[in-house]
DRENKEGU-144972 format. One record per residue: residue number from 1; residue in one letter; x negated, y, z negated of N, C-alpha, C, O in turn. Coordinates in pm, 1 decimal. Atoms other than C-alpha are relative to their C-alpha. Layout:
BEGIN
<NUM, 'A', <X, Y, Z>, <X, Y, Z>, <X, Y, Z>, <X, Y, Z>>;
...
// end
This chain:
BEGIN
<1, 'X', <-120.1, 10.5, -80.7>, <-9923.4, 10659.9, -11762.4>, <93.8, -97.2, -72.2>, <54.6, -207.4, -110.7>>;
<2, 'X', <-83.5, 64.9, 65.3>, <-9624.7, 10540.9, -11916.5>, <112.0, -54.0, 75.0>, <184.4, 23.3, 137.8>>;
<3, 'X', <-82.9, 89.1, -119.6>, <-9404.7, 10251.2, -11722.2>, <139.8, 1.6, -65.9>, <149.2, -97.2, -138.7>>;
<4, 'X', <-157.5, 17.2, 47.2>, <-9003.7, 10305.2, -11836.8>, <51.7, -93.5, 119.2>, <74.9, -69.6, 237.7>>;
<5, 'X', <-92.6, 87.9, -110.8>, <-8850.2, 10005.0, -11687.0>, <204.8, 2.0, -57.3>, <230.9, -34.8, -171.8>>;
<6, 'X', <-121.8, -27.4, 39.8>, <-8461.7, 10058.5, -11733.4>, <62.1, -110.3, 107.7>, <26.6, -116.4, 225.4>>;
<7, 'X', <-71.1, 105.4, -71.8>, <-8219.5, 9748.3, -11622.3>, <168.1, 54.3, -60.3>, <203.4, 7.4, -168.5>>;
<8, 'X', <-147.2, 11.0, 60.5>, <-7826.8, 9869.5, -11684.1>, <57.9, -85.0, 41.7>, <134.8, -103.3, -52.6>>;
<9, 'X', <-85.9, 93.3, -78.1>, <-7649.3, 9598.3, -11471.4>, <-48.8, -190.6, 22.8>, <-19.1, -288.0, 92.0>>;
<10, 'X', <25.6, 127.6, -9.5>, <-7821.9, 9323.5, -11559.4>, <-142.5, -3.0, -84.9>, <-233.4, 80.0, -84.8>>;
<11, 'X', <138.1, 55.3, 125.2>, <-8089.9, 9139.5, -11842.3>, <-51.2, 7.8, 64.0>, <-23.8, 3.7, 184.0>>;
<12, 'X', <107.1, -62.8, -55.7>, <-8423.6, 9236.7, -11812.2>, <-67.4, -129.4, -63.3>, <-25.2, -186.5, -163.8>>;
<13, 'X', <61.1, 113.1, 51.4>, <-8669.2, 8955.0, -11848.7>, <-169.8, 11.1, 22.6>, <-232.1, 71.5, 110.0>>;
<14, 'X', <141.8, -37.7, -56.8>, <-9029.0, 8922.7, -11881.7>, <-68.0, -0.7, 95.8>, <-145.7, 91.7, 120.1>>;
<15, 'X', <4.9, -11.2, -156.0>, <-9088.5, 8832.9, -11557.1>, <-10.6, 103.3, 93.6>, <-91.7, 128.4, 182.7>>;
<16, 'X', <-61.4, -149.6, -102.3>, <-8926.3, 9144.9, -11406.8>, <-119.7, 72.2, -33.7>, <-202.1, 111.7, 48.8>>;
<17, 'X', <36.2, -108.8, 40.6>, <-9090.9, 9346.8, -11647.8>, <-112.5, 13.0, 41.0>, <-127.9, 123.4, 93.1>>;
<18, 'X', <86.4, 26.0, -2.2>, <-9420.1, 9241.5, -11603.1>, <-19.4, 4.2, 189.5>, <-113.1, 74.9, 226.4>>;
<19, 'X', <18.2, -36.2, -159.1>, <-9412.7, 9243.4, -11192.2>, <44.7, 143.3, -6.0>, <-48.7, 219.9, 17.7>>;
<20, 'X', <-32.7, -159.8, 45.5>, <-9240.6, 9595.9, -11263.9>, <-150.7, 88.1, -43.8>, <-204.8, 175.1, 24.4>>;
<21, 'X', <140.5, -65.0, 62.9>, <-9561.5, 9714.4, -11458.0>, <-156.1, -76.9, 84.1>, <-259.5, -40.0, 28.4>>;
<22, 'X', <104.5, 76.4, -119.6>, <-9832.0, 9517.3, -11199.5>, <38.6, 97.6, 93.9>, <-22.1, 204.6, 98.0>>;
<23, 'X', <-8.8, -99.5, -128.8>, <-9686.5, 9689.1, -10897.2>, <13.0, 168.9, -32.7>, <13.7, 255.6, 54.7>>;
<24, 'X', <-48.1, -187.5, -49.8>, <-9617.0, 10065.8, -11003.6>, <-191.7, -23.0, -51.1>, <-255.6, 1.7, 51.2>>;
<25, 'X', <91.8, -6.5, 19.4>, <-10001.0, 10012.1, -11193.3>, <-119.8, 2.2, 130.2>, <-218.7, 71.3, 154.9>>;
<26, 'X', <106.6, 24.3, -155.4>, <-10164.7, 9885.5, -10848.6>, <30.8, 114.2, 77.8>, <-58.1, 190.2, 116.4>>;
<27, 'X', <-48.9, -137.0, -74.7>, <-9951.3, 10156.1, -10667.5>, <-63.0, 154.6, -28.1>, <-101.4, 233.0, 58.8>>;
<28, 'X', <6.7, -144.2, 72.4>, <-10020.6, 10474.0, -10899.3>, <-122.5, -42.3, -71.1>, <-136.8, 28.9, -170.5>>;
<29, 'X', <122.4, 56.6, 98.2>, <-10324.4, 10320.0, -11061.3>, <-155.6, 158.6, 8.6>, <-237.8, 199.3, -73.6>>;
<30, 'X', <117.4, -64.7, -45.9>, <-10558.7, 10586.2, -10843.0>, <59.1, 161.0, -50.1>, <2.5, 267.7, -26.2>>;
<31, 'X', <-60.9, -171.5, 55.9>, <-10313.0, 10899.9, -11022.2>, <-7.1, -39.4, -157.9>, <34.0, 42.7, -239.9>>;
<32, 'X', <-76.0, 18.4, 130.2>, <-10275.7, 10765.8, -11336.5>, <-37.1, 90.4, -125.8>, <42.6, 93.8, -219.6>>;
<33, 'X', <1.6, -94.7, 24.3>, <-10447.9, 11033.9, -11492.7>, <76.4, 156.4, -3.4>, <53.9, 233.3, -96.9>>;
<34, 'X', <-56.6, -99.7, -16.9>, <-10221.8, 11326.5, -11365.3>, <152.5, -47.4, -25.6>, <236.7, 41.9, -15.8>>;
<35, 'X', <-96.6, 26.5, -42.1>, <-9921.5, 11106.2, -11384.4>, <57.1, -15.7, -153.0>, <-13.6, -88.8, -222.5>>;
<36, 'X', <-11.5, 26.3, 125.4>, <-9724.2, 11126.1, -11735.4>, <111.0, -137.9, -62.7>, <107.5, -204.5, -166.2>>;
<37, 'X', <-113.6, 86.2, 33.2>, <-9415.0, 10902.3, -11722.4>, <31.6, -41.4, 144.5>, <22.7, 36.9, 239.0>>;
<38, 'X', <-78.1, 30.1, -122.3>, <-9255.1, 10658.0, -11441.0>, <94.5, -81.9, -37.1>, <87.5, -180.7, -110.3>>;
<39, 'X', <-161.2, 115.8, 94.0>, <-8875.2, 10525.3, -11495.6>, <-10.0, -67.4, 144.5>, <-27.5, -27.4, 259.6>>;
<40, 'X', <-68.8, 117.9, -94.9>, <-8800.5, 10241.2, -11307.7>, <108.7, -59.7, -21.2>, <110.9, -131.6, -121.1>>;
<41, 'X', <-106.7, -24.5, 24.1>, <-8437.5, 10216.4, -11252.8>, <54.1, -120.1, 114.9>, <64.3, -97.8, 235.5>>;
<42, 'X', <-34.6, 118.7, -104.6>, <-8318.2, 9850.8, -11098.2>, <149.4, -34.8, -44.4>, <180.6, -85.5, -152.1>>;
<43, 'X', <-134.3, 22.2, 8.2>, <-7961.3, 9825.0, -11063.6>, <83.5, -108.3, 143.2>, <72.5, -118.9, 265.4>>;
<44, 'X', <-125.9, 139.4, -78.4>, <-7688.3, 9529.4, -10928.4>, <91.6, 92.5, 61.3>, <190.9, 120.3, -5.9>>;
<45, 'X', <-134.6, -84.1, -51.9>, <-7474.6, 9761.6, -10698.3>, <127.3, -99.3, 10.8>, <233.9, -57.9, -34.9>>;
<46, 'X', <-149.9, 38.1, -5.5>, <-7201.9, 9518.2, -10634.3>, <16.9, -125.1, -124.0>, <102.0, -213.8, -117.2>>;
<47, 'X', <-1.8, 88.5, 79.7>, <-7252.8, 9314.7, -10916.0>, <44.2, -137.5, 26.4>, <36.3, -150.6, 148.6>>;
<48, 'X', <34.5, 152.1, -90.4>, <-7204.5, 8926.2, -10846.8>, <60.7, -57.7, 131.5>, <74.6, -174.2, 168.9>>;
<49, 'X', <-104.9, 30.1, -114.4>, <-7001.0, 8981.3, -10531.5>, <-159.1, -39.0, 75.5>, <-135.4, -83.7, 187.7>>;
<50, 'X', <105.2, -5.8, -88.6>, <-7377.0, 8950.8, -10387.5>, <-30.1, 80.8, 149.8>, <56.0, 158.2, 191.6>>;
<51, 'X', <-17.9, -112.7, -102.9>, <-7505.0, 9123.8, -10063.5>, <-136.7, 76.8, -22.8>, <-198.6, 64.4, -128.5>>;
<52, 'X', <43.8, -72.0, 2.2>, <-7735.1, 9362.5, -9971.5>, <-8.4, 171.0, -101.3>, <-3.1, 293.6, -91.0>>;
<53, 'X', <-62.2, -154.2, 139.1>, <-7700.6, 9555.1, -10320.7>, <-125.7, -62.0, -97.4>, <-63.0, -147.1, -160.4>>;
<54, 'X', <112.7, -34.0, 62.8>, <-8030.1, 9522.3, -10513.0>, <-51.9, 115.2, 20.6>, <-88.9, 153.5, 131.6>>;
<55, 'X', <49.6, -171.7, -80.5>, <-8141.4, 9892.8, -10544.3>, <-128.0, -27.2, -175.9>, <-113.3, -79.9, -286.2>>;
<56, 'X', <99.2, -66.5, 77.9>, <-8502.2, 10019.1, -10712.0>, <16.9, 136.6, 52.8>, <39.4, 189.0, 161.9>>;
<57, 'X', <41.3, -175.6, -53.0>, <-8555.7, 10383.5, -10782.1>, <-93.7, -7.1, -105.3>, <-91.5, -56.3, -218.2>>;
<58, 'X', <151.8, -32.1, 125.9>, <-8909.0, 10489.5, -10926.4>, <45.2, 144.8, 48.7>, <80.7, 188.8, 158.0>>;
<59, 'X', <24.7, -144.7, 44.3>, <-8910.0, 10853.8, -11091.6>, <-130.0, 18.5, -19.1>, <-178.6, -65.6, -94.7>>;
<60, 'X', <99.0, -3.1, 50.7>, <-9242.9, 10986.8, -11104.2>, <-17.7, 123.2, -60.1>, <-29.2, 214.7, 21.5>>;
<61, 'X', <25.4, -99.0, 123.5>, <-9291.7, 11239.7, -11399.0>, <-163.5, 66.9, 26.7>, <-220.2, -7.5, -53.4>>;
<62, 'X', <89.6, -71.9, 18.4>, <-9633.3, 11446.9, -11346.8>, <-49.9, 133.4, -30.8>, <3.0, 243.3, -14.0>>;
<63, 'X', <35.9, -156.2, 28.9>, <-9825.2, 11705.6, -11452.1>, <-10.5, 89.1, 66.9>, <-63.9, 66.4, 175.4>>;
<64, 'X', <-22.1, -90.5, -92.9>, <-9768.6, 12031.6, -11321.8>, <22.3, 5.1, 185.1>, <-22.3, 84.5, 267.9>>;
<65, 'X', <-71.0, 51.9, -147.9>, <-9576.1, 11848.2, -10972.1>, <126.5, 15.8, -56.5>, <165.3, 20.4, -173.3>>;
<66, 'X', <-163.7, 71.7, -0.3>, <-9224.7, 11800.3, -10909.9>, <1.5, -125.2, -8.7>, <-99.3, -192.8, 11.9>>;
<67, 'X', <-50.9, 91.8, -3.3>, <-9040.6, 11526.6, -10951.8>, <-38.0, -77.4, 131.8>, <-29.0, -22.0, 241.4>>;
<68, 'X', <13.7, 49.7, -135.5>, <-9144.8, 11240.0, -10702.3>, <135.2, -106.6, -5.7>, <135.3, -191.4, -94.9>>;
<69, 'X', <-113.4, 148.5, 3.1>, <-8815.7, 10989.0, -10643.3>, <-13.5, -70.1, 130.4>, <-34.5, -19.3, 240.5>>;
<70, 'X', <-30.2, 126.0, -136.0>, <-8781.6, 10651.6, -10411.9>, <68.2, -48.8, 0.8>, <105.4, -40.1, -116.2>>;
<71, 'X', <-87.7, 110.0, 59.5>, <-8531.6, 10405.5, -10402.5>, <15.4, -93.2, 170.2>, <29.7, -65.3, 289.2>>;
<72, 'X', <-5.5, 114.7, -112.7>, <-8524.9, 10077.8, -10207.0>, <148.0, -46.7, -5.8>, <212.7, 23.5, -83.5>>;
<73, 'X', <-105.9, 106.9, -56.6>, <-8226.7, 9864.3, -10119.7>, <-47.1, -137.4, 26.3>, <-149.9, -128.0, 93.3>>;
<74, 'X', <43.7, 99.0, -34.1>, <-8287.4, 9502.4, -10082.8>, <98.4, -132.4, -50.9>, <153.9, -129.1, -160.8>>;
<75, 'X', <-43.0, 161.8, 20.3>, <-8134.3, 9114.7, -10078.7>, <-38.8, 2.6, -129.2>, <54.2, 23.2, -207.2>>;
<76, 'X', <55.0, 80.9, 74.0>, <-8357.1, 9019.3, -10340.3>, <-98.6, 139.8, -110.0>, <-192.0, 210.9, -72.8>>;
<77, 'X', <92.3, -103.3, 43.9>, <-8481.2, 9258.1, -10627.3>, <-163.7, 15.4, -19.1>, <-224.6, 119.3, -44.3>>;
<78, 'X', <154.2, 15.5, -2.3>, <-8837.1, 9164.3, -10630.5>, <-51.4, 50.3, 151.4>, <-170.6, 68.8, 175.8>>;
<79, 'X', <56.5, -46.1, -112.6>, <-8832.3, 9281.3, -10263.0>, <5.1, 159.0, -2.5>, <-75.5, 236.2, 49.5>>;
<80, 'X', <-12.3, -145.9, -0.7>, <-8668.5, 9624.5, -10358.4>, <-77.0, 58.0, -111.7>, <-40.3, 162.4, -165.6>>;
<81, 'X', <73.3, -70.9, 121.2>, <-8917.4, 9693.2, -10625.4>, <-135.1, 9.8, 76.6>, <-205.1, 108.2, 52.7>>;
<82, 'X', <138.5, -12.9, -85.1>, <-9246.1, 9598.0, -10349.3>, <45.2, 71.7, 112.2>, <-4.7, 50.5, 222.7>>;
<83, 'X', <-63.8, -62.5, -153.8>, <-9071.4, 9793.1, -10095.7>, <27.3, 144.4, -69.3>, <42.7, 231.8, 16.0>>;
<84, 'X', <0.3, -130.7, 35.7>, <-9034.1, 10117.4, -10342.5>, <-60.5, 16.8, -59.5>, <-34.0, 117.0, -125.8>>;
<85, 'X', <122.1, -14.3, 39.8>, <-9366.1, 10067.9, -10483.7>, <-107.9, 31.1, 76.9>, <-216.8, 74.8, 39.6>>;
<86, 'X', <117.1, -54.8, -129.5>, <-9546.0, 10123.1, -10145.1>, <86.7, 106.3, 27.1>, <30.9, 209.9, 63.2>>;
<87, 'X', <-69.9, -205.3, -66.0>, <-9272.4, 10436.1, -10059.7>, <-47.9, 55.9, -130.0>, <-40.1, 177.8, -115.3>>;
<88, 'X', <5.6, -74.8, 94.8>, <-9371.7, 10540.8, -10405.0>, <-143.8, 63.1, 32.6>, <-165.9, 181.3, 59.0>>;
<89, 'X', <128.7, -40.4, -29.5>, <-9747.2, 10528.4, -10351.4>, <-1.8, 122.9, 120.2>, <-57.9, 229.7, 95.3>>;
<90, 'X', <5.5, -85.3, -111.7>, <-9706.6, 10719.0, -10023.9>, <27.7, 143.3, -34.5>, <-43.4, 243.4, -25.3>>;
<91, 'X', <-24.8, -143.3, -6.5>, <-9533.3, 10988.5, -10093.5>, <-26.3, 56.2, -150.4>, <22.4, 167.3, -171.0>>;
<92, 'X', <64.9, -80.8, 107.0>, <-9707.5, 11053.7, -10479.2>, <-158.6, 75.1, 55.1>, <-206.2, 182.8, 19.4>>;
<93, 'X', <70.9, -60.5, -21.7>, <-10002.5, 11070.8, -10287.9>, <-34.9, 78.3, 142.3>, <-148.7, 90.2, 187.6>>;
<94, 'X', <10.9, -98.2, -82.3>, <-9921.6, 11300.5, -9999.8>, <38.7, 124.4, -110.0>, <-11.6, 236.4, -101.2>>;
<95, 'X', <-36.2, -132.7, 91.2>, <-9756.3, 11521.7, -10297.9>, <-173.8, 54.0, -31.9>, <-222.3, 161.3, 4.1>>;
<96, 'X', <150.1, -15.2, 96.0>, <-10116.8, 11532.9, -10466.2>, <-102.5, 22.5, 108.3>, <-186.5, 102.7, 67.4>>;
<97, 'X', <81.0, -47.8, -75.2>, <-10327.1, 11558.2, -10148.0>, <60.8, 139.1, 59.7>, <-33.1, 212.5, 90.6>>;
<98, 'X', <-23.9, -97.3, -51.7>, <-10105.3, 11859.6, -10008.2>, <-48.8, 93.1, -166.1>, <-118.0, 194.5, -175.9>>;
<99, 'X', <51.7, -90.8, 121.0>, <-10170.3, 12000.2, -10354.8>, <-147.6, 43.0, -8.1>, <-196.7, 155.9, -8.9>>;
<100, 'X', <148.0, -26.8, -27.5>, <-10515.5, 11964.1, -10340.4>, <-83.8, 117.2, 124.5>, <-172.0, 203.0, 126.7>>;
<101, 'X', <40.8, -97.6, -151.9>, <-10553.6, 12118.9, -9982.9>, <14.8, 138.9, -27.6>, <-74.9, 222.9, -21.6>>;
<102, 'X', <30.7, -118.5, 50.5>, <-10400.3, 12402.7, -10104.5>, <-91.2, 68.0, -78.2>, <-144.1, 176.8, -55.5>>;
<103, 'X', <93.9, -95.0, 58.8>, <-10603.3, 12467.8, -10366.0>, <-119.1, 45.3, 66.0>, <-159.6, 161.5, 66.0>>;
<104, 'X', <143.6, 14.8, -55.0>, <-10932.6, 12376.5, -10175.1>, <28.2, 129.7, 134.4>, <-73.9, 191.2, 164.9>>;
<105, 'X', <83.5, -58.7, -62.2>, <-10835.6, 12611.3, -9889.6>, <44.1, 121.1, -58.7>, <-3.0, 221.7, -5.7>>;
<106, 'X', <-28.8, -132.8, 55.0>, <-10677.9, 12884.9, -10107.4>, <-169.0, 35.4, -85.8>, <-219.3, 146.0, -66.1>>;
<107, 'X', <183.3, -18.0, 8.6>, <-11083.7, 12863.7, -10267.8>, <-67.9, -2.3, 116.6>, <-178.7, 51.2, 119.2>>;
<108, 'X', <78.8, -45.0, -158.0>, <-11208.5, 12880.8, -9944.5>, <8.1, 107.8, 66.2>, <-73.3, 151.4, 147.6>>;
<109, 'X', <-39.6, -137.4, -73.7>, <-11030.0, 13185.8, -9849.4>, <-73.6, 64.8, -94.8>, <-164.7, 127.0, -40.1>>;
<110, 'X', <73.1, -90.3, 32.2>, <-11176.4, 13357.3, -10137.7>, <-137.2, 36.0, -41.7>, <-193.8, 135.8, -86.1>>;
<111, 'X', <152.2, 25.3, -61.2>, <-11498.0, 13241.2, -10084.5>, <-70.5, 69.3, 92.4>, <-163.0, 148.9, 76.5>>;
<112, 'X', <-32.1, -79.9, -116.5>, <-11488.1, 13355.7, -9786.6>, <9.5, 136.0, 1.2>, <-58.6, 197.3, 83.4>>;
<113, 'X', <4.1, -156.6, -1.1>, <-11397.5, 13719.3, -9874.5>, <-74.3, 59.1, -74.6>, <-104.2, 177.5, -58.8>>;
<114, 'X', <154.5, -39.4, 58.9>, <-11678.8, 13725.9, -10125.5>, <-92.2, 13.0, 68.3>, <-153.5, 118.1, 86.6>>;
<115, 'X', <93.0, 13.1, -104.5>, <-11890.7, 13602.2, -9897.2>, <-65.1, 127.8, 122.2>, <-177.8, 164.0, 155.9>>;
<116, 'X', <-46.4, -138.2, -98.2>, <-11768.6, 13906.5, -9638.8>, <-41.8, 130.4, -85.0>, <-79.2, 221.1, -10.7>>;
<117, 'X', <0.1, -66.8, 101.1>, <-11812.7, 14127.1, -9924.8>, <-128.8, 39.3, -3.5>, <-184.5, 147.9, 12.9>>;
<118, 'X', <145.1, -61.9, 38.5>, <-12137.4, 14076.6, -10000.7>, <-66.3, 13.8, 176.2>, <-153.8, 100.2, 181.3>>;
<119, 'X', <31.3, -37.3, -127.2>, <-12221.5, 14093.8, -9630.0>, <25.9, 139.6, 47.0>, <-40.8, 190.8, 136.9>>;
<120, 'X', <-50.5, -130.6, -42.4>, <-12055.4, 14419.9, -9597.4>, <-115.1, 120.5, -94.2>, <-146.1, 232.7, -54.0>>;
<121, 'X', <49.3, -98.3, 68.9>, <-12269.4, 14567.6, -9902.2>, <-162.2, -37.7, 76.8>, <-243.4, 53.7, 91.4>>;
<122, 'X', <145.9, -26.8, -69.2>, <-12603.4, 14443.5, -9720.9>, <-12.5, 44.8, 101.0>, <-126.6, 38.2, 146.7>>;
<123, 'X', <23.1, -29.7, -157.5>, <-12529.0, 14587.0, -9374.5>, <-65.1, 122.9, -25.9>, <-28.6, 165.9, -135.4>>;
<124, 'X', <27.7, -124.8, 12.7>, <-12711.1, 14915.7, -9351.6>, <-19.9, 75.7, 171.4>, <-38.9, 21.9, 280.5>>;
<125, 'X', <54.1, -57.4, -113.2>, <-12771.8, 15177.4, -9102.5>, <-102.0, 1.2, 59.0>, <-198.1, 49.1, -1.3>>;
<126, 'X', <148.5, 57.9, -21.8>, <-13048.9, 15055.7, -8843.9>, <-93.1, 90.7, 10.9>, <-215.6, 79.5, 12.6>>;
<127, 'X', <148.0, -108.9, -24.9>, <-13182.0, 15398.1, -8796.6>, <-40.7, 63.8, -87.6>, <-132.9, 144.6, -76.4>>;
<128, 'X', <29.9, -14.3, 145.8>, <-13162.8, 15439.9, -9179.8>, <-189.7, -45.8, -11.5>, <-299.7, 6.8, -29.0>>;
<129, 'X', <150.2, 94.4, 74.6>, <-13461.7, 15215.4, -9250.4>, <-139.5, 2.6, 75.8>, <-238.8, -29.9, 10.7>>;
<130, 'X', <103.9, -43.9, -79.3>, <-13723.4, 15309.2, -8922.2>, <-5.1, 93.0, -40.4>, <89.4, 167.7, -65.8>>;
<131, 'X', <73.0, -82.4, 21.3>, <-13981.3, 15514.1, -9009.4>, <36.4, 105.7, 181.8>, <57.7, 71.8, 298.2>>;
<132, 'X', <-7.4, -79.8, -132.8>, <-13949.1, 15832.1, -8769.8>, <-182.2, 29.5, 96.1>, <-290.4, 56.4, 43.9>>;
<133, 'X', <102.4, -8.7, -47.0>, <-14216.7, 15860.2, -8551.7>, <-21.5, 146.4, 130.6>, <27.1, 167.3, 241.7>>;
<134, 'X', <8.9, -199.3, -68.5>, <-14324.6, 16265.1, -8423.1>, <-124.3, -37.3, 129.3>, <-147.7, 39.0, 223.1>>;
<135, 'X', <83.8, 26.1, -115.1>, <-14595.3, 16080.3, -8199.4>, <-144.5, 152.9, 3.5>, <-208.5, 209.2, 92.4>>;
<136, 'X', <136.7, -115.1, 26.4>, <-14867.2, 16358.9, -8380.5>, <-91.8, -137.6, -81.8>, <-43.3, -198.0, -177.5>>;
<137, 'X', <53.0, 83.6, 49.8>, <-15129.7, 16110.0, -8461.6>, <-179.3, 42.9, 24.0>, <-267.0, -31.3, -20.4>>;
// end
């Protein structure tokens, strides 16, 4: 899993970067296998007028998914990066469990009609298989 931290509106410092790459790792840590790239995109909306203008957006890049996007708002950017690192977690892994479900019950259905299948080729006719009995003995 590869962490793109992107800062346009303001120096990026090790600090950031490093809480940046801690939280999406703890967050996405349990995908990080399926997961190929995540940009992290922290921008100064009003630049030093201050205010409720700290924005995070995490992109999450995976294999054969869509695109997952979040984006926080916050006072303080260290809050809008732990505040779109838990919406991130959430909704990468409802993407990945609805994925799963499908598959598991789309294999279940045709499990299932095998199953039926071969049930259908063992049924036989019951008066097939009794011996007839003429009651000359």
């Amino acid at each position: 899993m590869l962490i793109k931290i992107h800062t346009p509106t303001f120096p990026q410092t090790n600090a950031l970067s490093n809480y940046v790459d801690a939280k999406i790792r703890l967050a996405l840590g349990l995908y990080r296998d399926k997961i190929r790239v995540v940009d992290v995109f922290l921008t100064d909306e009003n630049g030093p007028k201050g205010g409720n203008d700290m924005r995070c957006k995490i992109v999450v890049k995976a294999d054969r998914y869509p695109l997952t996007i979040t984006q926080e708002t916050a006072d303080d950017i260290y809050d809008s990066i732990n505040n779109c690192s838990h919406r991130i977690k959430r909704a990468v892994g409802r993407r990945f469990d609805r994925a799963l479900q499908r598959r598991k019950s789309h294999a279940g259905f045709e499990l299932m009609e095998q199953s039926s299948e071969q049930e259908s080729e063992q049924e036989s006719d019951p008066f097939e298989s009794q011996p007839i009995n003429t009651g000359a003995a």
